[in-house]
N, C-alpha and C positions, 0 to 999 in steps of 0.2 A: 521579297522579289524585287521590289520598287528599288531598297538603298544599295541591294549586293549585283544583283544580276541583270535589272532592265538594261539594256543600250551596252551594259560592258562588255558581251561577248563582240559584235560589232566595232563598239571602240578598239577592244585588242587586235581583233583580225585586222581593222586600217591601219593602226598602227605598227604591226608586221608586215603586213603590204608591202610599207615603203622599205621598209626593213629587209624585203625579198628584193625587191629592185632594187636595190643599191647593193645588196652582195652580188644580184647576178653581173649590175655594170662594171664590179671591184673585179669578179670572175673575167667578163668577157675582156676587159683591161692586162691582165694578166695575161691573160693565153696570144694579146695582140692580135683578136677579132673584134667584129663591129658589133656594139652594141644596140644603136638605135634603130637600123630596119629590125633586129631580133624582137627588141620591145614592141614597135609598132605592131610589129605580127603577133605576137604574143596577145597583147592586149585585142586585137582585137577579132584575132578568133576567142578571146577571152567572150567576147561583147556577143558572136554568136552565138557559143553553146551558151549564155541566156536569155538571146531572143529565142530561141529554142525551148529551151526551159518555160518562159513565158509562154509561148503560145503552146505549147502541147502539153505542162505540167502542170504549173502552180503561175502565177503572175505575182506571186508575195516574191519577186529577184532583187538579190542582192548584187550579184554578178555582173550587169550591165553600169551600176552608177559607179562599181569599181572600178573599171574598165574604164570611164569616163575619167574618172578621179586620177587616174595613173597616167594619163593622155596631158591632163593636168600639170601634173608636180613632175611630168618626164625631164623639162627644160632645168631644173631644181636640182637633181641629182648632183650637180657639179656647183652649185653654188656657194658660194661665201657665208659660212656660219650666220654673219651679220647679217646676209641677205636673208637667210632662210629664218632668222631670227624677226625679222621685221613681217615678212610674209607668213610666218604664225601669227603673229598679235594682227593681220590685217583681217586672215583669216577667221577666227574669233569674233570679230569685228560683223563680218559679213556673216559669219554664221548667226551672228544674234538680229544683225538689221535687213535680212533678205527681205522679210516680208514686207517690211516700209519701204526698200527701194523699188519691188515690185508693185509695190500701189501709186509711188511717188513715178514710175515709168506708167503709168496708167494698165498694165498688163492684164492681160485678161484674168477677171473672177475665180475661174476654173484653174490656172496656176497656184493657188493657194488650196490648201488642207480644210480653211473652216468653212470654204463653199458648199464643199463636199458632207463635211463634217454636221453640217445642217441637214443635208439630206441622207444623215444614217439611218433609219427606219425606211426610207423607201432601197435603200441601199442594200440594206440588209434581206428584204422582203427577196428583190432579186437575187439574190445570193441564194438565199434557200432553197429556190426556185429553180435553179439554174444546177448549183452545186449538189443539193440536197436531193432533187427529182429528175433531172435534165441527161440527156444522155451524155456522152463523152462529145460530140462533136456543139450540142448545148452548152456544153459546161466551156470548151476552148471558145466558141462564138464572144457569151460575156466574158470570159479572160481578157479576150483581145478587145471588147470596149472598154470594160473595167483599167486594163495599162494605158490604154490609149487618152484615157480621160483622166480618173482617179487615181491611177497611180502617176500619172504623171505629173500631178504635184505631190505628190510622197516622193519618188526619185529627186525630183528638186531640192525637198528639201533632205532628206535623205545623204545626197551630193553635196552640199550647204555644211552638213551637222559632222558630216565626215572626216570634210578637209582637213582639219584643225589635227586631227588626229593621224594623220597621212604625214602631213608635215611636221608633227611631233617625230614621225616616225623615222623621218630624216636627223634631226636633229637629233637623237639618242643614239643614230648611229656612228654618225660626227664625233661622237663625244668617245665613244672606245668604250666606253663602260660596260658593253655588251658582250665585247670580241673577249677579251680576258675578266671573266665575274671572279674568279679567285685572288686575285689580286686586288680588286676594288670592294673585297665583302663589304669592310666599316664605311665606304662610300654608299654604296647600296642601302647597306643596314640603315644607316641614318635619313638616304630619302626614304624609304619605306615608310619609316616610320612619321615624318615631317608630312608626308603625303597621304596617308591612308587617315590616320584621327581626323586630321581637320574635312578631307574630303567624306568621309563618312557622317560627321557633325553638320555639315550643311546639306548632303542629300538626305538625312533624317530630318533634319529641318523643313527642306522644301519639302518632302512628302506628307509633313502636319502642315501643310500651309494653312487648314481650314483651322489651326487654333491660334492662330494671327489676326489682326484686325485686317479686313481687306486694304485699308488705305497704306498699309505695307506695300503690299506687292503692287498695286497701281502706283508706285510712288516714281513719279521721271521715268511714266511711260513703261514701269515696270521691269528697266535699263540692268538696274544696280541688281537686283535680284535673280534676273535672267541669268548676269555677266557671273554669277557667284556661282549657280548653278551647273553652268559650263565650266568653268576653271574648277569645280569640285568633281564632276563627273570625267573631264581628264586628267586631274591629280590619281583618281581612283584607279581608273588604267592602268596608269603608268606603273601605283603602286601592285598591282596583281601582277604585271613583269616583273616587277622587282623583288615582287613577294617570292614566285615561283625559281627565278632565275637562284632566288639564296638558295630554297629549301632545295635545289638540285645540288647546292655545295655540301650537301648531309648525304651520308651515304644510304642512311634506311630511307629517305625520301625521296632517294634518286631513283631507288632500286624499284619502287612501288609509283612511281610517277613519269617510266619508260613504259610502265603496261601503254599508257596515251600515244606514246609517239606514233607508234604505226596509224593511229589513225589520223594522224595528225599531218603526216605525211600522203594520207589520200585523202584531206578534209573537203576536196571539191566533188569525190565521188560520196563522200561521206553525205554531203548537202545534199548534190541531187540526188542520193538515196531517196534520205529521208522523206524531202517531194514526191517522191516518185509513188512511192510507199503509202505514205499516208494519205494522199489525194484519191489512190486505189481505196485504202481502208474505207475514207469516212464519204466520200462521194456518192450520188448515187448510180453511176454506172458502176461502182463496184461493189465493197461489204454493205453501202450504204447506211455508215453511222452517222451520218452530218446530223449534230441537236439532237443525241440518244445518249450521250455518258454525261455523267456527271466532273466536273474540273477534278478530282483525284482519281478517276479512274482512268481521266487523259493522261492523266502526273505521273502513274504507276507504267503505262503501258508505254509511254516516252520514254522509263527511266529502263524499261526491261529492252526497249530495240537497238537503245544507246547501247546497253551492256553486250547487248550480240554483235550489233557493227565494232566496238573496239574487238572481241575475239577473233570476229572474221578479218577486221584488216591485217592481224597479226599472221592467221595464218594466210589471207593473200600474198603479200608482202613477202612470206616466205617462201611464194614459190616463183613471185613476176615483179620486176625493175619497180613498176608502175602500176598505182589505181587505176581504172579501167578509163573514167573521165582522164586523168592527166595523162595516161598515153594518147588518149586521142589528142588533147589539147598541146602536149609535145609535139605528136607529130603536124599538126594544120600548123606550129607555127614553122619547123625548118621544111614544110611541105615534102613530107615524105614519111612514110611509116616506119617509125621506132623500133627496135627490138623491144618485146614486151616480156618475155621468159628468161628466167635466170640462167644463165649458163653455169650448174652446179659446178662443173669439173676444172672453168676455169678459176672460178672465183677460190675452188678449194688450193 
């Protein structure tokens, strides 16, 4: 879980992000419409439907530090490789030393993760309490102190751990390697491969860090090992686009790896499914499983809702434009409602 899958679904999703906003400003460039009020509104009815999310569903959002992050790297879109080049290795940078310039600005305690991170057992206790027993309007009360407090240094740093990966995401589209993959396979082939061994060789590494002497990783602040860490966990990324983007150039793997796309194409209705769903499931104003299964029997019943949301978006998909979240999120940003059903007869 730790060397293949922790942080990497996140890292790919930011790293498509910028990948999204940059085809849609190539898009709006093309047509000779405005790009930048589109994104501002975009992103940020992006930023409400998850203060929404948060207060009424789940508070574990990803959706608002994206939001913020794209508000970010908007000015970048049009940048000079070189720029964008330098403003990843700054980003890097800050991703590793946030938490020293936050102490070095004397910032409040509560901005930091290990504040928090001490008070897990009482943290938890209210959780259980809240989630576990609490009614629905219980359970939204502590959500909304829980983001308001504790997540709000997880967003920070969340936002921090992100960026680097955002701004990869510019830069890979810069480069064309993406727009024509059949033409660059042995470009591809060769980062894959340069990127996946070694980036898997150091997060196998750092997840044995306990058969290391500790004065390893305290060594300068624990600088050199953070920084290895990071550059392996976005080498890994990169290489899973680059893995996927090949095995689409094969035709049995193309054929069996579009089952994904439709859901892939509603992945925000996909998200706040899921929330939706299992906050019902394991809460106790609903099934109230909160602290009753066992981690495989969570593993099993994850792997079975996954399988029915890809069925279902395929057959959504086939009868409407849009996942239900992105038509609405379509239409709050050109402020007008969408057509959301296929017009069969013309499209035939």
């Amino acid at each position: 879980m730790t060397a293949f899958l922790n942080g990497r679904g996140m890292g790919l999703f930011s790293l498509l992000f910028a990948v999204g906003l940059s085809i849609q400003m190539e898009r709006a460039q093309a047509r000779g419409a405005g790009f930048w009020s589109f994104a501002f509104r975009r992103l940020g009815a992006l930023a409400l439907i998850g203060a929404v999310h948060i207060l009424a569903i789940w508070n574990g959002d990803i959706l608002v530090p994206y939001a913020i992050i794209g508000l970010i790297i908007l000015p970048l879109l049009k940048a000079r490789p070189r720029l964008l080049h330098l403003v990843f290795v700054l980003s890097i940078v800050v991703s590793l030393a946030y938490r020293s310039l936050l102490q070095w600005l004397h910032a409040p305690e509560t901005l930091l993760w290990m504040h928090w991170w001490k008070k897990s057992a009482w943290l938890k206790q209210m959780a259980d309490q809240a989630y576990g027993q609490g009614t629905w309007w219980e359970a939204a009360q502590w959500r909304a102190w829980e983001w308001a407090n504790v997540h709000l240094s997880v967003n920070l740093m969340t936002i921090f751990d992100c960026l680097p990966f955002f701004i990869l995401g510019l830069i890979l589209w810069r480069s064309r390697l993406l727009q024509n993959a059949a033409s660059h396979r042995l470009s591809l082939r060769r980062s894959f491969h340069s990127l996946f061994w070694p980036s898997l060789l150091v997060i196998m590494a750092a997840d044995a860090s306990d058969w290391f002497p500790k004065a390893w990783w305290n060594f300068w602040g624990g600088v050199p090992i953070n920084l290895a860490v990071k550059l392996g966990e976005l080498a890994c990324v990169v290489s899973y686009l680059f893995g996927v983007v090949l095995l689409f150039q094969r035709p049995w793997w193309e054929k069996h790896l579009r089952n994904f796309a439709p859901m892939g194409r509603i992945s925000l209705t996909t998200y706040l499914t899921q929330s939706f769903v299992f906050t019902w499931f394991f809460c106790g104003y609903g099934a109230g499983f909160w602290n009753r299964l066992s981690v495989s029997g969570i593993f099993w019943i994850g792997m079975a809702f996954f399988a029915a949301q890809i069925l279902w978006s395929r057959w959504w998909l086939g009868r409407f434009r849009f996942g239900p979240v992105e038509w609405l999120w379509r239409s709050m940003t050109y402020g007008r409602w969408q057509p959301l059903r296929k017009n069969r007869g013309k499209e035939i």
